[in-house]
N, C-alpha and C positions, 0 to 999 in steps of 0.2 A: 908467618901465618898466611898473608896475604899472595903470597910469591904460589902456594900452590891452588888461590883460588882463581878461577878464571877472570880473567879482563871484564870490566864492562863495558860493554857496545855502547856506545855514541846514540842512545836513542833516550827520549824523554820522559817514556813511564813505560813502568816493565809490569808484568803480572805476577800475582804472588809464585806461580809455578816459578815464573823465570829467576824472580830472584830466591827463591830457594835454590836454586841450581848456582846462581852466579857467587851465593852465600855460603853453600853447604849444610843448608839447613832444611828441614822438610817444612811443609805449609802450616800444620797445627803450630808448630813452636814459634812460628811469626807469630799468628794471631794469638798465643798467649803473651809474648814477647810485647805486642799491641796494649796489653792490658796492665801489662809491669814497668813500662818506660812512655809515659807519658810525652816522651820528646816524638817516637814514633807515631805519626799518624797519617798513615796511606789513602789518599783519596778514595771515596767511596763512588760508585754508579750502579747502573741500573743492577738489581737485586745481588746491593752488595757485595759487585765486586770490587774488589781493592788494586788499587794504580800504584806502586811506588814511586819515585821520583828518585834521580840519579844520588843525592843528598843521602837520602833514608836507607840506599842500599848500602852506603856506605858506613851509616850509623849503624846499620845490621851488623858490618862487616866488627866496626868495633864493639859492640854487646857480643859475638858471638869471641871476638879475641879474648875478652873480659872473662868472660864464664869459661870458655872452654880449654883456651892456654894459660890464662893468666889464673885460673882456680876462684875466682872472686863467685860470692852467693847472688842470687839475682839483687838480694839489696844492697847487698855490695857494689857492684855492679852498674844499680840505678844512681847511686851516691857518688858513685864514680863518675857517670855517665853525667851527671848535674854539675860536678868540677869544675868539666873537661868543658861543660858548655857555656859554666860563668867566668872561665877565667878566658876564653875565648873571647866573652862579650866583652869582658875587660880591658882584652886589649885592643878591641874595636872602639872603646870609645876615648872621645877627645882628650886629650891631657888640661891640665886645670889652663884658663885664658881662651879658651878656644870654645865657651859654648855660646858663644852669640852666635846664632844664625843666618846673623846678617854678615859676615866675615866669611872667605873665600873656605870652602871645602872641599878636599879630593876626593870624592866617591869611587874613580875605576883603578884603587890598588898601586897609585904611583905612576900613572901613563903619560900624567903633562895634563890631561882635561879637567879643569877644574867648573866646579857650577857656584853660579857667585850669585845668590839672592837679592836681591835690592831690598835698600835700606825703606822699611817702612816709614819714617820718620819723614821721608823725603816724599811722598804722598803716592807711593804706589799701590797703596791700600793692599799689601800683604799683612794676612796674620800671622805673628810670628810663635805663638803659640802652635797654632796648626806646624808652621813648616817644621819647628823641631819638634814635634809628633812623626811627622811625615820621615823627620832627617834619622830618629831613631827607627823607625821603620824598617828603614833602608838598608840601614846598619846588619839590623838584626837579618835579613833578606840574604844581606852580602854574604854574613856569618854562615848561612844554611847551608848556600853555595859552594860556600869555599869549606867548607866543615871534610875534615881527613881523617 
């Protein structure tokens, strides 16, 4: 499916024209699309126009694989689409022993950089509460990112 859409350019927000073009899709069927998959939602600016980001063209790419090769109904689709997104999150998160946040974590995907939070306990007056707000954050951030 993907093999005959065109490549997407190295740029950080595209306009609804563009990715209709890079998607194969015309611009109403976004902004309907907008309204049936809650995961999509395009920046908005001055009157309304809509920014995609590199992530959502891509989630385009698979909503439009869904409905249009794959035969699924838009609810199909959208249930599909929530799967694909929880079993994702799934595997972004810690496995059991590893949610103290004070314990060393790899946030860049395996590179060697690790960020090692200091142990509150030892008076550096972190919340640790906040930081795994913050660490699940991240997670979910990274998940956008990397979302194929």
């Amino acid at each position: 499916m993907e093999s005959t859409l065109p490549s997407i350019p190295a740029k950080r927000y595209f306009t609804i024209g563009e990715v209709g073009d890079l998607c194969g899709v015309k611009p109403h069927v976004l902004r309907y699309w907008e309204q049936e998959f809650t995961q999509l939602r395009p920046m908005k600016r001055r009157g309304n126009r809509r920014y995609y980001q590199h992530h959502e063209v891509l989630m385009i790419r698979k909503i439009r694989d869904l409905l249009y090769e794959q035969g699924f109904t838009i609810s199909g689709a959208r249930n599909k689409m929530q799967e694909i997104l929880e079993s994702e999150r799934d595997k972004k998160r810690p496995a059991e022993g590893y949610d103290d946040i004070t314990q060393a974590h790899d946030f860049n995907g395996g590179m060697g950089q690790e960020l090692v939070f200091a142990n509150p306990s030892e008076g550096a007056g972190v919340n640790t509460a906040q930081l795994q707000i913050l660490r699940v954050e991240l997670l979910e951030i990274r998940e956008l990112l990397a979302f194929a």
